[in-house]
Each structure stands twice: as structure tokens, then as C-alpha cells.
C-alpha positions as CSV (number, residue, x, y, z in Angstrom):
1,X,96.2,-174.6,341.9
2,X,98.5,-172.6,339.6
3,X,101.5,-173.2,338.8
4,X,105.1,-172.0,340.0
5,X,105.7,-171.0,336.3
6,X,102.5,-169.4,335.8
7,X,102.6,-167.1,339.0
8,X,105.9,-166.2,337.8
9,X,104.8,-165.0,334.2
10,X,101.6,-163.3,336.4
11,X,104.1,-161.5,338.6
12,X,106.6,-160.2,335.9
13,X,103.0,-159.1,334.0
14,X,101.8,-157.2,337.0
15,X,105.2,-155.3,336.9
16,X,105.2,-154.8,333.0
17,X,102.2,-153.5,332.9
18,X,101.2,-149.6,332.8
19,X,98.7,-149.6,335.8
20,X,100.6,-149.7,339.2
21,X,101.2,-152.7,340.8
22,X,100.3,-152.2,345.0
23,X,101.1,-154.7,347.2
24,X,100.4,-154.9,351.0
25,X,103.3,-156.6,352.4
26,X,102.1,-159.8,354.9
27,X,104.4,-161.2,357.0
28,X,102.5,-164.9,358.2
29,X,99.4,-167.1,356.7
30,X,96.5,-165.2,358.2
31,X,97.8,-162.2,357.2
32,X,98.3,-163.5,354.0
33,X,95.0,-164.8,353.4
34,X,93.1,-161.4,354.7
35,X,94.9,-159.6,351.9
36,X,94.7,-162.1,349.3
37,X,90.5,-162.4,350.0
38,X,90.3,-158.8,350.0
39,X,89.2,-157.1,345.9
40,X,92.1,-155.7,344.0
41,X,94.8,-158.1,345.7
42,X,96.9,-159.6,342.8
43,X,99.9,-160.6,344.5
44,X,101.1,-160.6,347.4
45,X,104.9,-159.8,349.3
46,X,106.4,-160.3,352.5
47,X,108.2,-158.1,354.6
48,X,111.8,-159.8,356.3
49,X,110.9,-156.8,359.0
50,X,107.8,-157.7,360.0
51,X,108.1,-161.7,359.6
52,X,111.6,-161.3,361.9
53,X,109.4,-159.4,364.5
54,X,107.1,-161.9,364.7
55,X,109.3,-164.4,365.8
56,X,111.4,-162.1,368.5
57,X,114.3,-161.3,365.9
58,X,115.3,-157.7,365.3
59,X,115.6,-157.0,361.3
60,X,118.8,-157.7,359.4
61,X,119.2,-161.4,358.8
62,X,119.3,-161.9,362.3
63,X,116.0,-164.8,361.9
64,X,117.7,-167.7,360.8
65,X,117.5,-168.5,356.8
66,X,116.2,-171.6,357.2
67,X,112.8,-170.3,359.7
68,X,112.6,-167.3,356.7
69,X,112.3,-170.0,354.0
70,X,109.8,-171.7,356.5
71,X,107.6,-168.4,356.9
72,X,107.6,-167.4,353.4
73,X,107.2,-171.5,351.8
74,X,103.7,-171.1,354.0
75,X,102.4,-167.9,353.0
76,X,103.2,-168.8,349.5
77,X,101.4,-172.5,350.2
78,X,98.4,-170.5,351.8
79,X,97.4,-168.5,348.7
80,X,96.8,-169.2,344.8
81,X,98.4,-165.9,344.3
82,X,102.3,-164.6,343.1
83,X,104.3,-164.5,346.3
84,X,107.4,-162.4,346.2
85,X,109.7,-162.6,349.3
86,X,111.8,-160.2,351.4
87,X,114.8,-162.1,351.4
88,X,117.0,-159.8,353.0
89,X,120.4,-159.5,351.0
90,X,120.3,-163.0,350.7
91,X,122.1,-164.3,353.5
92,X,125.7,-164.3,352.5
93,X,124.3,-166.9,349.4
94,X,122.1,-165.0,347.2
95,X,121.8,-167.9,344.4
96,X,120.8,-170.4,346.9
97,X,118.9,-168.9,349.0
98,X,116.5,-167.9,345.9
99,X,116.5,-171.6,345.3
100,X,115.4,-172.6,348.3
101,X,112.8,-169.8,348.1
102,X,111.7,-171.3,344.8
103,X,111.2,-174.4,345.9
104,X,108.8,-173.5,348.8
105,X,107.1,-171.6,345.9
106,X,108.4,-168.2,345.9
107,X,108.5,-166.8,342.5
108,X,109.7,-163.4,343.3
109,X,112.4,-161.5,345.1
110,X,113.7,-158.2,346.9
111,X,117.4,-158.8,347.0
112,X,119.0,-155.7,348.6
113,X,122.3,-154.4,348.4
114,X,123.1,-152.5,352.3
115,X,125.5,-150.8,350.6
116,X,128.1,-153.5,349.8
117,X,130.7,-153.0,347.4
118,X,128.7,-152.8,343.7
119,X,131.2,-155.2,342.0
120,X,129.8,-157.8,344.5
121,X,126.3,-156.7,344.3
122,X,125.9,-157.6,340.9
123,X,127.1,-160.9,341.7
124,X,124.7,-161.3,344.2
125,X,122.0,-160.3,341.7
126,X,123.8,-162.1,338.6
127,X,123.4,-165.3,341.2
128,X,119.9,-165.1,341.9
129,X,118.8,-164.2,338.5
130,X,120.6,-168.1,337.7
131,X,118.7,-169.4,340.1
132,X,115.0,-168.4,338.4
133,X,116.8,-170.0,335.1
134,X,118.0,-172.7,336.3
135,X,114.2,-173.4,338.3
136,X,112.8,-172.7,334.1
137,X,110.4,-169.6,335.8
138,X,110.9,-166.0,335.0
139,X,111.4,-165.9,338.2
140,X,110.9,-161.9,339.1
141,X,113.8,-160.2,340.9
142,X,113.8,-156.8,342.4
143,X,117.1,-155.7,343.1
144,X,117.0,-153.4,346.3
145,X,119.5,-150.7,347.1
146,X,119.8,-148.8,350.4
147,X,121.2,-146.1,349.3
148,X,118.8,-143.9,350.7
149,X,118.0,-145.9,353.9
150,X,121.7,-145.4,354.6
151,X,122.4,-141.9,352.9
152,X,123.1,-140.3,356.5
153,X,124.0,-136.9,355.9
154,X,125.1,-136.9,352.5
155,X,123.7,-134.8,349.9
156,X,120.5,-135.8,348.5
157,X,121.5,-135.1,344.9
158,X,124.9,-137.5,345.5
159,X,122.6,-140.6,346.7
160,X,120.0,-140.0,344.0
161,X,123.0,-140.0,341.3
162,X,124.7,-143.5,343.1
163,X,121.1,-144.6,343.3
164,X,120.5,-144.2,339.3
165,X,124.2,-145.9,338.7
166,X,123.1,-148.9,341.2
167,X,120.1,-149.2,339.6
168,X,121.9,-149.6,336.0
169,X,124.2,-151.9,336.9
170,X,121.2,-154.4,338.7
171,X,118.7,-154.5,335.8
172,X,121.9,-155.3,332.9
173,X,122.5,-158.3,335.0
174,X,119.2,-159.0,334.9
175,X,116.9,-157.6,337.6
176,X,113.5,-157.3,336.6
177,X,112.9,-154.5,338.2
178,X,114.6,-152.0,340.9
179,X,113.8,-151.0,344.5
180,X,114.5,-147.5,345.9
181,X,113.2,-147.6,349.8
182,X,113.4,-143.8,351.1
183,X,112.0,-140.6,351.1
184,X,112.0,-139.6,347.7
185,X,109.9,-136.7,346.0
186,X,108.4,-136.7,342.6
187,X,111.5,-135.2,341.1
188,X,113.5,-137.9,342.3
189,X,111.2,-140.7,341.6
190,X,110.9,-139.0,337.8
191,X,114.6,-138.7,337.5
192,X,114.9,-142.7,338.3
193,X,111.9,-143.3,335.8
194,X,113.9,-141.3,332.9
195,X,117.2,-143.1,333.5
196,X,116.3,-146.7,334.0
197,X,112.9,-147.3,332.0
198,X,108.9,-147.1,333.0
199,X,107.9,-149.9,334.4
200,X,111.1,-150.6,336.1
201,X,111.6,-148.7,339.4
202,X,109.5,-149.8,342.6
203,X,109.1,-147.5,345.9
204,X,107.8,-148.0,349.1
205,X,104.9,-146.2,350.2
206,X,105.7,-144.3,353.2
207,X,103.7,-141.2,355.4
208,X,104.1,-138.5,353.4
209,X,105.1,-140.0,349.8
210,X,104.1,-139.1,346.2
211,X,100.5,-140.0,346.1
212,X,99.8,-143.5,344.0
213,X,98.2,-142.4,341.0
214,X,101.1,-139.6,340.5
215,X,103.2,-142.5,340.7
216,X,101.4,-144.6,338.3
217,X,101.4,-141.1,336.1
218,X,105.4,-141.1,336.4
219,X,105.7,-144.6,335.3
220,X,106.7,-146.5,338.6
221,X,106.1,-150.2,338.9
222,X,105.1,-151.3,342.2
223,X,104.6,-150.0,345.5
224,X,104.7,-151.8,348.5
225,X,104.5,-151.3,352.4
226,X,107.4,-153.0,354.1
227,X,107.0,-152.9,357.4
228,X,104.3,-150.5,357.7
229,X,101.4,-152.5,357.1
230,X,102.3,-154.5,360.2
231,X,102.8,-151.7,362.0
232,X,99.1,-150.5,361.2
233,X,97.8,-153.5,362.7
234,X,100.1,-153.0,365.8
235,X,98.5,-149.6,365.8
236,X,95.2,-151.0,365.9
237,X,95.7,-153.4,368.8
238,X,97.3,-151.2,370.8
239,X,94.7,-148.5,370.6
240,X,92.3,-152.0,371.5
241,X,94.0,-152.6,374.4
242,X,94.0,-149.0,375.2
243,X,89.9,-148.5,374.5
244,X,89.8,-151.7,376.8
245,X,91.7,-150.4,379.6
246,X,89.9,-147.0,379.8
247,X,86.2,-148.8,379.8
248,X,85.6,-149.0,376.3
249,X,85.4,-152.3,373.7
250,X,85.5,-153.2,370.4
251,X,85.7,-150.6,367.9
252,X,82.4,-150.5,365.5
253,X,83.0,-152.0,362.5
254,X,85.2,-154.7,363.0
255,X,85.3,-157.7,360.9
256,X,85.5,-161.7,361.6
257,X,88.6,-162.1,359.2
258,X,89.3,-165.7,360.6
């Protein structure tokens, strides 16, 4: 098995390097291991979303911390891959509730903002950055903000611009990288890449978004699927259970995954 240290130095790689980084967020250890057997899988990330609606729990730190550490310690004990986490905005305790990730074998973070005041957002960063030092792994933090999931009705061009500054302030107290859910366009997604660095800025991959190798062309890190990977395999089932109602069966072509 690899090590904690090594899937840490893998992870920050992955994000460091010029080809884009694509995850396919999981969110349990079935999941997990259907994406980690399938070719071009080099790391894998949960979703908080997904793994909170699988246990009855509406998104929002409403699932208990210690049943998320629980989820996320047995994907990451499932797989010999990097495991980065959805941990939420850390659940009041950003520093320890890395930690605890860490010690279930975490070696990567989202760690978003909803919003807060920024002073005490780059604490909460600042804190969970510690806690990869103090564990001796480069551990890989990406520092989320919602500025776009909760822009509202403001002016696009006023979130992008508080976006950029949030952004800033996260990677000089030592984010690895930066995470801007939303619907952005290429020129947004450009602007974020001129002002904070290639290789830096991650997005989520959404209907309708910047296709992946225009991203890769603009410099972005990572993109992942949040939620919507789960809710593809909602999708799936429920058109099942519909083909089965209406006198039909099993679609052609489906796998034994487990």
C-alpha cells in the first residue's frame, strides 16, 4: 500500500501539473472502487452532497462530523489512490477536522468559505494548512469560495472581482489550490487563471460548462463533479425502475461492477 505521504506528494503533482486533473467525485466504497478500477482514474474526491444524501441528511453540515470522517476514512481505506474530501467548511473547527481526516487517510481537502467574513476565512484555511504540517504531508488544500453559489442577483462582474480577491487571500495562506463552484464562462475562468496562477484555480464541471480541454488550454487545475456524478446514477436507476414498470428490463450494456 502507499503511503499517506506519498499520495499526498501524488495529489499536489496531479494539480501541479499542466495536463488537467478530472476527478469523478464518489461519495461511498463501491462507488469508490468503480472509479478507481476504471483507466485514467488518478485520484479520487468525495462529494459532502452526495455522501449526506446517502445517509438521509440534506447538505450543509447537517451529517454529523464524526459519520463524515467515518465515510470518507473508508473510501480512502478502499482504494490505493489520493483521496481528497469534501469537508464542508470544516465544521466550525477547520484545523481539526483536517486532522481527523488525515488520520483516516485523507490527504486532501475542499474547505469552503459560504461566504463568511474573509478575515475568518483565512483562519480557517491558515488552520487546516497547520494541520497537513503538523501530520509532515503536503497535505493538498483547496480552498473553496461560494461566491458564485451565493451571488443572487448581484452583478456578475462584482462576484468575479470578490471571487479573484478571495482567491488571493486563500493561496498566501497557503492553499494549494482554489475552488470556484458556478457558472462561469471562459472569460471568467481566464480572468481567475491571469490573476492567481495556472495550475491553481479548480471548477466544477457542470451542464453547459467550458469544455475540458479548453480548460486545460486556459490553465485550470482540476475539475470535478460534486454532486452530479451521483445524480447521474440516480438518473440511471430511476429511468430502471421506469423501463421496469412500463414492461421493459435491463438496459443493454450493463456491467457487473460488484
Amino acid at each position: 500500500m502507499t503511503s499517506n505521504a506519498d499520495k499526498a506528494r501524488e495529489l499536489l503533482r496531479l494539480h501541479t501539473d499542466p495536463e488537467l486533473l478530472l476527478v469523478v467525485n464518489v461519495w461511498d466504497v463501491i462507488t469508490a472502487k468503480v472509479v478507481a478500477d476504471t483507466p485514467g482514474t488518478k485520484a479520487l474526491a468525495t462529494a459532502s452532497h452526495s455522501i449526506a444524501a446517502s445517509y438521509g441528511y440534506p447538505d450543509g453540515e447537517q451529517i454529523p462530523r464524526d459519520l463524515m470522517i467515518e465515510a470518507v476514512g473508508r473510501i480512502a481505506a478502499a482504494v490505493d489512490l489520493p483521496v481528497t474530501a469534501d469537508l464542508e467548511g470544516g465544521y466550525g473547527d477547520a484545523g481539526e477536522t483536517v486532522s481527523r481526516a488525515i488520520d483516516v487517510g485523507i490527504v486532501g481537502a475542499n474547505l469552503e468559505d459560504q461566504m463568511k467574513p474573509l478575515a475568518d476565512s483565512v483562519r480557517a484555511v491558515e488552520a487546516a494548512v497547520a494541520a497537513g504540517e503538523r501530520a509532515g504531508i503536503p497535505f493538498v488544500l483547496n480552498a473553496r469560495t461560494d461566491a458564485f453559489v451565493k451571488a443572487g442577483d448581484r452583478d456578475p462582474q462584482e462576484v468575479l472581482d470578490e471571487a479573484a480577491a478571495r482567491g488571493r487571500a486563500y493561496l498566501d495562506a497557503g492553499a494549494s489550490t482554489f475552488f470556484v463552484p458556478g457558472p462561469l464562462d471562459e472569460a471568467m475562468v481566464s480572468r481567475l487563471v491571469d490573476e492567481l496562477g495556472p495550475q491553481k484555480v479548480n471548477v466544477i464541471g457542470i451542464p453547459g460548462s467550458v469544455p475540458l480541454a479548453r480548460l486545460q488550454e486556459l490553465g485550470v487545475a482540476r475539475v470535478s463533479y460534486g454532486p452530479w456524478s451521483q445524480n447521474v446514477a440516480l438518473t440511471a436507476l430511476a429511468e430502471l425502475a421506469e423501463d421496469v414498470y412500463a414492461g421493459g428490463g435491463l438496459p443493454e450494456g450493463t456491467r457487473k461492477l460488484n
